[in-house]
C-alpha positions in Angstrom: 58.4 -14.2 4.1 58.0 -10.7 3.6 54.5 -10.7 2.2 53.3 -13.2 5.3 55.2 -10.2 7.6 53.1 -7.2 6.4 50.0 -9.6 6.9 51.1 -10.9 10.7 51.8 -7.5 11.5 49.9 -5.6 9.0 53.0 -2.9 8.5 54.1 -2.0 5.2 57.0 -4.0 3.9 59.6 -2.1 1.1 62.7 -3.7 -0.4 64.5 -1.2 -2.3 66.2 -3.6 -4.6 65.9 -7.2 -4.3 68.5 -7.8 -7.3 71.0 -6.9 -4.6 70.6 -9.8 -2.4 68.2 -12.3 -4.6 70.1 -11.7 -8.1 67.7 -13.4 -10.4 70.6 -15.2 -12.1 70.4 -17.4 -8.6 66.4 -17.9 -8.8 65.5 -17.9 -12.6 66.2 -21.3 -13.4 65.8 -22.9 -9.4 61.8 -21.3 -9.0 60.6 -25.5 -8.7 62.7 -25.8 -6.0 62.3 -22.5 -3.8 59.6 -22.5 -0.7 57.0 -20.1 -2.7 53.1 -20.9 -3.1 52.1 -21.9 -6.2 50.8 -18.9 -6.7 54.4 -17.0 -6.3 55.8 -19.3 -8.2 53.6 -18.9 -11.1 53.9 -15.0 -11.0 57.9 -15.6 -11.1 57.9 -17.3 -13.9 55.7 -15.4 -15.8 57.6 -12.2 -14.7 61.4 -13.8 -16.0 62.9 -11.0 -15.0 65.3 -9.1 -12.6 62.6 -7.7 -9.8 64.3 -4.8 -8.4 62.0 -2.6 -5.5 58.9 -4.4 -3.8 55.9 -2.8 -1.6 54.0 -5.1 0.5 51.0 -3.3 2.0 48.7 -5.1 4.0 45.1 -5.1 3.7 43.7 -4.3 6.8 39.7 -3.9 7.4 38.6 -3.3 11.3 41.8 -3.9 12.7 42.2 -7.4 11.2 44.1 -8.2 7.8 42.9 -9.7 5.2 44.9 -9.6 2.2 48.3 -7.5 1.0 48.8 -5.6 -2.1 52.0 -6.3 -3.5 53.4 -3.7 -6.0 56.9 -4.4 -8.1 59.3 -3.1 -10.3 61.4 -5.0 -13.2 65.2 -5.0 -14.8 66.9 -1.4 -14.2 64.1 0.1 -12.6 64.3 1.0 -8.8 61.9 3.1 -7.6 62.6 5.4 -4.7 59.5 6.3 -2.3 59.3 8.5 0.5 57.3 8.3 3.6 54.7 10.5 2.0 54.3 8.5 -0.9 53.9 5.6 1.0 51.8 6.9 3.1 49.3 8.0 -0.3 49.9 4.2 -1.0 48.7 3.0 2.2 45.4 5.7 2.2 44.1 3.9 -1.1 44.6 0.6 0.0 42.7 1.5 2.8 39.6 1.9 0.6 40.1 -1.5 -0.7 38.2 -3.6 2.2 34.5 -1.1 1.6 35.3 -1.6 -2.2 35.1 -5.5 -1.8 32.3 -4.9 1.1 30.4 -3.2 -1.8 30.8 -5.8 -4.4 30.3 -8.8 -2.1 26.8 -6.3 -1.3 26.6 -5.5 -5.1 27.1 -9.3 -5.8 24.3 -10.0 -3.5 22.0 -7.7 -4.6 22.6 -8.7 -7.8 21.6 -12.0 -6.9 18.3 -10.7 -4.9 17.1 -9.2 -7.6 17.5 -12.0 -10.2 15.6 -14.3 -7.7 12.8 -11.5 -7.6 13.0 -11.4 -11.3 12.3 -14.6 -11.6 9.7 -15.0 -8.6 7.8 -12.4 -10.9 8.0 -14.0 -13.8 6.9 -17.0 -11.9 3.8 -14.5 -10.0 2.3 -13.4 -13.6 2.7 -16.4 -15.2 0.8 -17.5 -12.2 -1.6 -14.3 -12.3 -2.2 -15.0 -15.9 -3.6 -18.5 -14.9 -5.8 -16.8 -12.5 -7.1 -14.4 -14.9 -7.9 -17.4 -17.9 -9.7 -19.0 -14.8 -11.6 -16.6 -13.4 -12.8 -15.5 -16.8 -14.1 -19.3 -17.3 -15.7 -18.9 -14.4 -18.3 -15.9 -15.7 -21.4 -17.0 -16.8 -22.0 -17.2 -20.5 -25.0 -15.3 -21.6 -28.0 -18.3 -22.1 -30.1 -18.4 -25.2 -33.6 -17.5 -23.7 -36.8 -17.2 -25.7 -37.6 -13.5 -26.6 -34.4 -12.1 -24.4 -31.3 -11.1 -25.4 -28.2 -10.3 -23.1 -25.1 -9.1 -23.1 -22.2 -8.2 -20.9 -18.6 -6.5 -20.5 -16.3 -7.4 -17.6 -13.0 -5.6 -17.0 -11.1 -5.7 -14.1 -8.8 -2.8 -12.7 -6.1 -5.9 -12.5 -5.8 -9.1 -14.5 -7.9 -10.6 -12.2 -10.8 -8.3 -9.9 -13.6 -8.8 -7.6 -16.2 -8.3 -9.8 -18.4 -11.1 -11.2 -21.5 -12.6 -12.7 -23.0 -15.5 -13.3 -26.2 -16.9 -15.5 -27.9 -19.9 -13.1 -29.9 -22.1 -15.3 -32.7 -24.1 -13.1 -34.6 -26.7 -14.2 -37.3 -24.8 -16.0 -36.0 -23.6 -19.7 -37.8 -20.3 -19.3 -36.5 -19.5 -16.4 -33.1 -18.0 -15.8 -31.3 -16.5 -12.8 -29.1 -13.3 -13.1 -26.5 -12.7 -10.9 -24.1 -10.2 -10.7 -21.7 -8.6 -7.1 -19.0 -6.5 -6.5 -16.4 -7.8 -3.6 -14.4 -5.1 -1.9 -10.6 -4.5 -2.9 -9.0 -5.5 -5.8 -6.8 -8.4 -7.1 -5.9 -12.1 -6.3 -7.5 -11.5 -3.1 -11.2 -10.2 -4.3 -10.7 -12.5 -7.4 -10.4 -15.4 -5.2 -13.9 -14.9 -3.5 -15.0 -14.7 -6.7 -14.2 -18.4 -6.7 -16.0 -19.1 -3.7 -19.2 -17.4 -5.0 -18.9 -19.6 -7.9 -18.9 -22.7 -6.0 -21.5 -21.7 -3.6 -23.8 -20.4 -6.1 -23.3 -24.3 -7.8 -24.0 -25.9 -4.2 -27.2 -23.9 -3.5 -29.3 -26.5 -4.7 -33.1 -25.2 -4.6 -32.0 -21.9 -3.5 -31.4 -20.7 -6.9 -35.3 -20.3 -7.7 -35.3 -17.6 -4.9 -33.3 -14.7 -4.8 -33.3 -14.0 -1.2 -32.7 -17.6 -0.2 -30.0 -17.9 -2.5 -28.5 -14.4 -0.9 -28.8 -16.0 2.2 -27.1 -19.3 1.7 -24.1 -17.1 0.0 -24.1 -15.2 3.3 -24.1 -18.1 5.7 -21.3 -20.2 3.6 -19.2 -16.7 3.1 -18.7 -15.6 6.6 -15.8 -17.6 7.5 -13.9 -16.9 5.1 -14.3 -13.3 4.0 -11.3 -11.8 5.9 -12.5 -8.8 6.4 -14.0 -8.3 2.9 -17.9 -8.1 2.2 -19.9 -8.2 -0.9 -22.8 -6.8 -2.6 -24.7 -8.5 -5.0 -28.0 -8.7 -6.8 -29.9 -11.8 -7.7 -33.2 -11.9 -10.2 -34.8 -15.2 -11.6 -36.3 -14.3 -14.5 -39.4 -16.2 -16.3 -39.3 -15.4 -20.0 -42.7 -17.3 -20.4 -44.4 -14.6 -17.9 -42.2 -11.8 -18.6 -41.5 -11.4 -14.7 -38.7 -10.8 -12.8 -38.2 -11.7 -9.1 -35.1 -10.0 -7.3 -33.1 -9.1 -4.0 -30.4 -6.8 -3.1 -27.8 -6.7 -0.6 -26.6 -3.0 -1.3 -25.4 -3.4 -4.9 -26.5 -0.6 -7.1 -29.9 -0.8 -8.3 -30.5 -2.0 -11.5 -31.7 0.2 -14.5 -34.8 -0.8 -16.3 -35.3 1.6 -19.2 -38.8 1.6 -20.5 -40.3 4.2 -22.9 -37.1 6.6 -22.7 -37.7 6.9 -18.9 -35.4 5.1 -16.6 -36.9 2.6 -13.6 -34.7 2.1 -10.4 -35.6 -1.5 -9.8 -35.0 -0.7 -6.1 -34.6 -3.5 -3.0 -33.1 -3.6 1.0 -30.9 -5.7 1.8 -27.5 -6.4 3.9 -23.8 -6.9 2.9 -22.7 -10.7 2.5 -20.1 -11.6 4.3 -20.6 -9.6 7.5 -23.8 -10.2 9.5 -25.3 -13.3 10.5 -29.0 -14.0 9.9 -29.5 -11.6 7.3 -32.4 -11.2 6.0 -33.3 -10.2 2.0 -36.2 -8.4 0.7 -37.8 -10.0 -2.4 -39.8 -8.0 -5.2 -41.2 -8.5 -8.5 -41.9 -6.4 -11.8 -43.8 -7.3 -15.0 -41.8 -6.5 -18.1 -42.6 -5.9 -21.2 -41.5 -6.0 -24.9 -39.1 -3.3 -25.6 -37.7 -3.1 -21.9 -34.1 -3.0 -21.3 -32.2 -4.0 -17.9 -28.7 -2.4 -17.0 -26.9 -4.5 -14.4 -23.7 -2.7 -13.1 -21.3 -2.8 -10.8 -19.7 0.7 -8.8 -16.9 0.5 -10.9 -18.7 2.4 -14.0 -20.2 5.2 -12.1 -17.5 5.8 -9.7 -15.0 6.3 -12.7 -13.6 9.7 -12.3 -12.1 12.2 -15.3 -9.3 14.0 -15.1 -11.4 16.8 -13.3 -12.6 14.5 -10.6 -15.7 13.9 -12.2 -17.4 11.0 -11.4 -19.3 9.1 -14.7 -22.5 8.7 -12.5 -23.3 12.0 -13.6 -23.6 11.1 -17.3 -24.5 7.5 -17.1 -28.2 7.8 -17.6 -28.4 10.4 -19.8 -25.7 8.1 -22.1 -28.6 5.1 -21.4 -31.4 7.1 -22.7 -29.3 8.7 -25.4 -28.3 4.3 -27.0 -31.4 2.7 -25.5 -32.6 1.6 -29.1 -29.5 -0.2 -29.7 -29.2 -4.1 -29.3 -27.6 -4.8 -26.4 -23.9 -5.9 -27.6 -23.9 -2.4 -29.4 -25.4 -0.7 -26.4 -22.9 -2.4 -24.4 -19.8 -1.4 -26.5 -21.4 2.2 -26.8 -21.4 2.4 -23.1 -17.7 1.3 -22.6 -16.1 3.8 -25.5 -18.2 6.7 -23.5 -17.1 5.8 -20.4 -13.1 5.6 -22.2 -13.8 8.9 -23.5 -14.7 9.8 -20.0 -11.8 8.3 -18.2 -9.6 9.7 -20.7 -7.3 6.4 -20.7 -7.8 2.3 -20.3 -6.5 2.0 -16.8 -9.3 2.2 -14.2 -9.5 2.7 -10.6 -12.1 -0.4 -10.0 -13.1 -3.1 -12.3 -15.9 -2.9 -14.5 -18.8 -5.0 -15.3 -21.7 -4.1 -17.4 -25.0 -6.2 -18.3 -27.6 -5.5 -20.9 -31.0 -7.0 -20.7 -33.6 -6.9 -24.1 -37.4 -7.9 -23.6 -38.7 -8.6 -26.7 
């Protein structure tokens, strides 16, 4: 009765010794048969003992109780409080209701971030699929008569928007080269990368010309770019003639290095992905034994060192300076320089480097 009081009226209920009118000779051994809550009852009988003083302090949060703190003392000991005291008393329950505010919050939050634990567990397992996918999807250098190629890809995340891709057609000498950069990084670049790969399947005849085949990407892209735009080059490549055809849709030119001098292979050409109707230039060069082609994406040259250097400025003299090399050495001699450059392994773009030998 007195603890449902102090919560009906939420006032502070004392009893300065209930052995005076509630002797516990009279309750110890009738507790089954008293109106308590089990609860009550249980604490009685765990207790066993003379209570002497009790404080019942309701709980009170915005005006509205919700609970009572109930404070005792046992066999000889009653305690004598004055209205100060009681008054601490009452200050310190007040604290209670933001103390079980917090919990229930820390409890949630707890709670939150296990969920987003898990979620990103879940996301890089996820992620990790991507990247074993997208990886597949890169084209394997081909075994071509008197060429030899190699590559390095390495993307800023565990998946990026670079790519390339070898097209075989239906002549054995001939072989198509492909290599783009999509704008921004991660699952969303990494996913047009997809779509390039699927379109660059589809294009049927298109692959035996590089600015039809630029074209068709374009057309089929536009939808579904988003906002994003690519640049890529494309070059069929007849090992039996030693002549490459190409286009360009504002990728970085190619290097050709030929007799320690280096050869921009230069060509015009729009963004994919943003203008209709766009229309690729096509050109050709004759190469010859002892050539080497460098296909790269921004990514290499835009690397900056800790000075704000950008690599650009000692990419071609680093070409000249391994251009004996095969190209899987010249390739891993490119990527420890441009390490030593960047000064670390993480990288503000992703990376993609191809290496062409005639001969």
């Amino acid at each position: 009765m007195m603890l449902c009081y102090a919560y009906i009226n939420k006032r502070t209920v004392k009893i300065d010794d209930a052995e005076s009118f509630m002797p516990f000779s009279v309750w110890e051994n009738n507790l089954d048969n008293m109106p308590l809550l089990p609860k009550d009852r249980l604490s009685l009988k765990i207790i066993n003992r003379e209570i002497r003083t009790i404080l019942h302090v309701p709980i009170v949060d915005k005006d509205e109780a919700i609970g009572v703190l109930e404070l005792f003392s046992f066999d000889e000991n009653v305690v004598s409080l004055d209205e100060e005291e009681i008054r601490m008393i009452e200050n310190i329950v007040s604290f209670v209701p933001s103390i079980i505010r917090n919990s229930e919050l820390y409890n949630r939050i707890e709670k939150i971030n296990k969920l987003l634990v898990n979620r990103d567990k879940q996301i890089q397992e996820e992620i990790k699929l991507a990247s074993k996918i997208q990886k597949s999807l890169l084209g394997i250098p081909p075994d071509l008569k008197g060429t030899k190629i190699s590559c390095f890809y390495k993307p800023m995340e565990r998946v990026g928007g670079d790519f390339f891709d070898f097209i075989m057609v239906k002549d054995p000498d001939v072989i198509g080269i492909f290599i783009s950069d999509v704008s921004g990084h991660g699952v969303p670049a990494a996913f047009i990368t997809t779509m390039l790969k699927v379109f660059i399947e589809t294009s049927g005849e298109n692959k035996i010309s590089p600015p039809l085949l630029l074209k068709y990407l374009n057309k089929n892209l536009i939808p579904l770019m988003g906002g994003n735009f690519i640049t890529a080059f494309y070059g069929v490549y007849d090992s039996e003639n030693k002549i490459l055809r190409y286009s360009n849709s504002s990728h970085n030119f190619p290097l050709l290095i030929r007799d320690k001098h280096l050869i921009e292979l230069k060509g015009k050409g729009k963004f994919i992905g943003v203008f209709d109707d766009v229309e690729f230039e096509e050109k050709s060069i004759k190469l010859k034994n002892g050539d080497k082609l460098i296909f790269y994406t921004d990514g290499v040259i835009e690397s900056v060192d800790s000075s704000g250097i950008n690599f650009e400025e000692k990419f071609r003299n680093i070409l000249l300076k391994n251009s004996e090399l095969f190209p899987d050495q010249f390739i891993q001699n490119i990527y420890y320089e441009l390490l030593f450059h960047r000064g670390d392994y993480n990288f503000e773009d992703d990376i993609c480097l191809i290496c062409m030998n005639i001969g």
